[in-house]
C-alpha positions as CSV (number, residue, x, y, z in Angstrom):
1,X,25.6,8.2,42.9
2,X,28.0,7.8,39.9
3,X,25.9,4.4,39.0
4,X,22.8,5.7,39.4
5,X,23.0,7.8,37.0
6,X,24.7,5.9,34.7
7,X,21.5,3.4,34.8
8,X,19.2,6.8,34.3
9,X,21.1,8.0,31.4
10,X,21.2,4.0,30.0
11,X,17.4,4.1,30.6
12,X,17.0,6.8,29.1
13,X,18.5,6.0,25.8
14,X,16.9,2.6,26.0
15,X,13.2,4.5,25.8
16,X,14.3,7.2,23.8
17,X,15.1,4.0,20.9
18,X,11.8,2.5,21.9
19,X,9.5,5.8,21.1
20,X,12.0,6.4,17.6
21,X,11.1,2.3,16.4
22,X,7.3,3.0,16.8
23,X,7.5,6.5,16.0
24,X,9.3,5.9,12.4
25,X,8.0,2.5,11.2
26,X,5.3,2.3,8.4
27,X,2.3,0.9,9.2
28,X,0.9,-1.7,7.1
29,X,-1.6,-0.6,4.6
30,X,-4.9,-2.2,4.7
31,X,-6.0,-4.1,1.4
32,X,-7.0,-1.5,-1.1
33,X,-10.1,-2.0,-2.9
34,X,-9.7,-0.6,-6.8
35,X,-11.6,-1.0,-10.3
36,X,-10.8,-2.8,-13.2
37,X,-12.1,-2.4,-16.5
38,X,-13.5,-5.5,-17.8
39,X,-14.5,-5.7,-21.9
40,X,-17.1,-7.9,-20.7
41,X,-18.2,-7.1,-17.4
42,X,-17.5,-3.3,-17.3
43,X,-16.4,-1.9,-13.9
44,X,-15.1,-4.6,-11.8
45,X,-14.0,-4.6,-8.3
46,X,-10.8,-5.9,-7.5
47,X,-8.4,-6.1,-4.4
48,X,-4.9,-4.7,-5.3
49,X,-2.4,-6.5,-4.9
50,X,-4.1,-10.4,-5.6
51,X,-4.2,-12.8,-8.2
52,X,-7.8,-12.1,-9.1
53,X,-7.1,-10.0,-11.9
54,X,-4.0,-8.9,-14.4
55,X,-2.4,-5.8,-16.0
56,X,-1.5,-7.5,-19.2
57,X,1.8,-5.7,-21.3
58,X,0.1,-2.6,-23.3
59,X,1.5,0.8,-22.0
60,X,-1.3,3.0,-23.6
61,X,-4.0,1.4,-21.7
62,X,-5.3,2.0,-18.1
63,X,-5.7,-1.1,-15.9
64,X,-6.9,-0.1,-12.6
65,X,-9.2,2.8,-11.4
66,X,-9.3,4.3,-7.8
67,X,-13.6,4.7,-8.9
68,X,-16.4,3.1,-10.0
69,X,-16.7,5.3,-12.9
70,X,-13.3,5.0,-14.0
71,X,-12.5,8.2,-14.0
72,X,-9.6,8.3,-10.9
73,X,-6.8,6.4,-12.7
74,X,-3.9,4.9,-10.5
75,X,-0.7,6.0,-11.5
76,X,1.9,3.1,-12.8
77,X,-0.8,1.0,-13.1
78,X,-1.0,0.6,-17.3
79,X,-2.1,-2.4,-19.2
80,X,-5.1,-4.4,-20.4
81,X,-7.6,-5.5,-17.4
82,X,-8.1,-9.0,-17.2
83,X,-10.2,-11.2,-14.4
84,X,-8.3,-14.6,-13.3
């Protein structure tokens, strides 16, 4: 009796670690499709987090845009838009 619950109360805290590892991990964000805005080409549409574009050093300029009319700016996100 006095190992049967032992393995119950083991079992127990085995599953109970399970559910807490799925139930407090991230999941892992999808890619995020954002706007640039291109001198040339205007409002460009760009995947965050890729090569395809650049947020080039200039702190008083916006780089990316969570719209295509540029009017939803991402925070942190400052800099001159430039394609790759």
């Amino acid at each position: 009796m006095k190992n049967q619950l032992k393995n119950l109360l083991r079992g127990g805290v085995l599953m109970l670690a399970a559910v807490f590892a799925f139930a407090f991990t991230q999941p892992i964000p999808q890619s995020e499709i954002v706007w640039g805005d291109d001198p040339i080409l205007g409002a460009v549409q760009v995947e965050r987090g890729t090569t395809d574009y650049d947020c080039n050093v200039n702190p008083s300029v916006q780089c990316l845009y969570a719209d295509e009319q540029l009017t939803m700016p991402i925070p942190g996100e400052k800099g001159e838009f430039e394609l790759n």
